[in-house]
C-alpha positions as CSV (number, residue, x, y, z in Angstrom):
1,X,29.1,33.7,-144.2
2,X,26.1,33.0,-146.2
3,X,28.3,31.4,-149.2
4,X,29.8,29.1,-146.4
5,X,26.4,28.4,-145.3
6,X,25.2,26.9,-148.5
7,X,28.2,25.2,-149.3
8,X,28.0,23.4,-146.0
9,X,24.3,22.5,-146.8
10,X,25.5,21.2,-150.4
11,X,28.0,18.9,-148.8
12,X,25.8,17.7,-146.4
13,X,22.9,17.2,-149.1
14,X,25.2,15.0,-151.3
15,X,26.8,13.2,-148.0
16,X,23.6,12.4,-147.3
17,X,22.3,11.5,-150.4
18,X,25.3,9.0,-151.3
19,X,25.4,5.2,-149.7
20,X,27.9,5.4,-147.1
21,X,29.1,1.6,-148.5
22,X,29.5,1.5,-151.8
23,X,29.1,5.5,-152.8
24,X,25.6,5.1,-155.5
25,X,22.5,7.2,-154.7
26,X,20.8,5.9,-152.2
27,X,16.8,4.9,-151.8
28,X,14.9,8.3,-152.0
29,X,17.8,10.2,-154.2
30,X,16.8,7.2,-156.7
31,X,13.2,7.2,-155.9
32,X,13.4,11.7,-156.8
33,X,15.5,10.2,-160.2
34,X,12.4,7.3,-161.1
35,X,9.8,10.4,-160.2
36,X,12.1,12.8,-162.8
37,X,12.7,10.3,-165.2
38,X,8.7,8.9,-165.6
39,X,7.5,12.8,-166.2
40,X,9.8,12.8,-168.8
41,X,9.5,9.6,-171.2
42,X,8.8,6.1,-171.4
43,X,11.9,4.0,-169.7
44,X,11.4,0.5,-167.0
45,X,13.1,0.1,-163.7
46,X,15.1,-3.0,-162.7
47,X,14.4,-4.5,-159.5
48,X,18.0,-6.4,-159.1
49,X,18.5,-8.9,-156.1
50,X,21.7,-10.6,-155.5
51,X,21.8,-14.1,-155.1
52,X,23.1,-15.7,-152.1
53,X,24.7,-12.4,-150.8
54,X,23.6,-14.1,-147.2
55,X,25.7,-17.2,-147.8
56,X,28.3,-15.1,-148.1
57,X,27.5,-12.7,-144.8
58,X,27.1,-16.3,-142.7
59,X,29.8,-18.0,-144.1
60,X,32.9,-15.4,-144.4
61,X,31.4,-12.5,-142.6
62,X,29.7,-9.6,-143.2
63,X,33.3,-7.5,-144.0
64,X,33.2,-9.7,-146.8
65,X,29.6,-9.3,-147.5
66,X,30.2,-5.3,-147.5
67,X,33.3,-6.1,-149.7
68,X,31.0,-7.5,-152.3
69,X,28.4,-5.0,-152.1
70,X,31.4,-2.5,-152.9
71,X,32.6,-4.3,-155.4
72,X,28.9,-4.8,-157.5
73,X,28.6,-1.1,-156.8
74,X,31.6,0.0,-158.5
75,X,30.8,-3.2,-161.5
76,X,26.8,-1.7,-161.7
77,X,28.5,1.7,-161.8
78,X,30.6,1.2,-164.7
79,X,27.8,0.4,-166.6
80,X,25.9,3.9,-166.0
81,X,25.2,6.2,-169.0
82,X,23.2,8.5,-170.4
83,X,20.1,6.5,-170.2
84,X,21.3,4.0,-167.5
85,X,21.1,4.8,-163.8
86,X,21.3,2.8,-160.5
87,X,20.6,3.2,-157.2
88,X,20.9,1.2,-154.0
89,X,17.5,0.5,-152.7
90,X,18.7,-1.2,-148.9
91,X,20.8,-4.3,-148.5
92,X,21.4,-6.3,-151.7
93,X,19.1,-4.4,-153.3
94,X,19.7,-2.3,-156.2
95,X,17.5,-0.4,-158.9
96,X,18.2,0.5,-162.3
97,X,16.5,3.0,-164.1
98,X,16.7,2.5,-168.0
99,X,15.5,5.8,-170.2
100,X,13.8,4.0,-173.2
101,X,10.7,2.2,-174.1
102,X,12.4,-0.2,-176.6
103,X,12.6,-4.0,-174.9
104,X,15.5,-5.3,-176.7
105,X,17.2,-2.0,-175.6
106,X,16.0,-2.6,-172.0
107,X,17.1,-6.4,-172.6
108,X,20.6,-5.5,-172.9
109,X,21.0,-3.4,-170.2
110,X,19.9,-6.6,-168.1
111,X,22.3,-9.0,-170.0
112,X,24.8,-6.2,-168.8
113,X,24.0,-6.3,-165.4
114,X,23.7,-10.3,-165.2
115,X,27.2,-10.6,-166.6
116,X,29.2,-8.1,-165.2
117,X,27.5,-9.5,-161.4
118,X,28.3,-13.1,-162.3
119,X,32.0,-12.5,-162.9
120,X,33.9,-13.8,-159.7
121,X,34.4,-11.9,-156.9
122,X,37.4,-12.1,-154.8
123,X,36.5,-13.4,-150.8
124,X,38.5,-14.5,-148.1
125,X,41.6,-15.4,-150.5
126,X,39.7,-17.3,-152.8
127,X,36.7,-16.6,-156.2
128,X,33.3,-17.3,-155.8
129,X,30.4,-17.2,-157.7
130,X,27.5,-14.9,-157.9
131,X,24.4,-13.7,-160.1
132,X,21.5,-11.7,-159.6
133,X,17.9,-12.0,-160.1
134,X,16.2,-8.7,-162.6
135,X,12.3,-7.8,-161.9
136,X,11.7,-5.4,-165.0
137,X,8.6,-3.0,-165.3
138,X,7.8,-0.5,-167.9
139,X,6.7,2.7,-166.7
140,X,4.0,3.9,-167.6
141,X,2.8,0.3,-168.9
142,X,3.2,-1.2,-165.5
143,X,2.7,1.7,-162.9
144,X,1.2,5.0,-163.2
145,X,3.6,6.0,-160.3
146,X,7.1,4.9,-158.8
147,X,5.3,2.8,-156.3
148,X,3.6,1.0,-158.5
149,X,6.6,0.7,-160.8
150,X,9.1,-0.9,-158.0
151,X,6.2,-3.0,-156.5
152,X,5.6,-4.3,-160.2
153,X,9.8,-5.3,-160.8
154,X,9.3,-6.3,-157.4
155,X,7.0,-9.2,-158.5
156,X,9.0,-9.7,-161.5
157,X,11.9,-10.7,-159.5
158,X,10.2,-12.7,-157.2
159,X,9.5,-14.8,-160.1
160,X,12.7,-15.0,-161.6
161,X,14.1,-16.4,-158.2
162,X,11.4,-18.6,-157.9
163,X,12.3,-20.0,-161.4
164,X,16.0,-20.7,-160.7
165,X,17.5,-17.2,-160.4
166,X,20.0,-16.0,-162.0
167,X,18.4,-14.2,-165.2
168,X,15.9,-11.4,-165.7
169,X,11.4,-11.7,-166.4
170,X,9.8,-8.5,-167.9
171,X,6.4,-8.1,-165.6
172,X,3.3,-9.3,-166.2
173,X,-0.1,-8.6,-164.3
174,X,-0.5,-12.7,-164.3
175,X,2.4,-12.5,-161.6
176,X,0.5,-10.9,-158.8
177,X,-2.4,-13.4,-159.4
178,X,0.0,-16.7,-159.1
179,X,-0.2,-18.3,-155.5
C-alpha cells in the first residue's frame, strides 16, 4: 500500500508539474530549475515572448493559438541539452535557462531559438509567419536571485520589442532607467 501511495504522489507531482498544453515544465518547476541552476555556476535566462501570438488568437482562434504554442513547445524542446533548458512561464511566455557564462555561447542559443520560432507554422490550412522577442540576463551579473534575474530579461525584452522585435538584447541597467 505504501509503494502505491508514493507512486500515486510521483504521478501526480510530475502531472502537475508539466504544462497541460504543450507538455515543458511549467512556471515554479522552472523557477526550482533557475534557483538550482544559479547555486551551481554562472549561466543567463532568456525571457522569450512570441510575437503576435494574439493576432493569431483573434484572427483564427484560440485552437489555433494553442496549436502554435504546441508546436513552439515541441521546436524550443528540440533544442534542450545539457546546458539548455526551457520552461513555460504563462501564455506566450517562455524561459530559457542557459548553463554558461560565455556570451557568444549564450548568443547562439538565442540565434537558435529565433530561427527555429520563425520558421512557418502551419494555421487554418495555410503558413504564417512568426518570431520572437529574447530579454537575456546573466545571473549572477544581473540578479542576485531568480527574481531579479527574470525581472532583468524581463526589461531586456521589452526593449527588443520596442526596437522592432524579432531578435534578442543582452540587459543592461540603462534599460530600467529609459522612460
Amino acid at each position: 500500500a505504501r509503494i502505491r501511495e508514493l507512486e500515486l504522489a510521483r504521478q501526480k507531482e510530475a502531472r502537475e508539474s508539466l504544462d497541460y498544453l504543450t507538455g515543458l515544465p511549467m512556471r515554479h518547476k522552472g523557477e526550482t530549475l533557475i534557483i538550482e541552476k544559479m547555486q551551481e555556476h554562472d549561466g543567463c535566462l532568456g525571457f522569450v515572448d512570441m510575437d503576435n501570438l494574439k493576432k493569431i488568437n483573434d484572427v483564427y482562434g484560440h485552437n489555433e493559438g494553442d496549436a502554435v504554442l504546441k508546436e513552439m513547445a515541441a521546436r524550443a524542446g528540440a533544442l534542450v541539452d545539457d546546458i539548455f533548458e526551457v520552461y513555460r512561464l504563462a501564455g506566450d511566455e517562455f524561459v530559457a535557462i542557459v548553463q554558461s557564462g560565455q556570451a557568444e555561447v549564450i548568443d547562439s542559443y538565442a540565434m537558435k531559438i529565433l530561427d527555429t520560432f520563425k520558421i512557418p507554422y502551419q494555421i487554418a490550412g495555410g503558413e504564417q509567419y512568426l518570431a520572437s522577442s529574447i530579454g537575456i540576463a546573466m545571473y549572477p551579473k544581473d540578479g542576485k536571485n531568480s527574481t531579479e534575474v527574470i525581472a532583468a530579461a524581463d526589461h531586456a525584452m521589452y526593449e527588443v520589442k520596442k526596437n522592432g522585435k524579432n531578435s534578442r538584447a543582452f540587459y543592461d541597467a540603462g534599460m530600467e532607467k529609459e522612460p
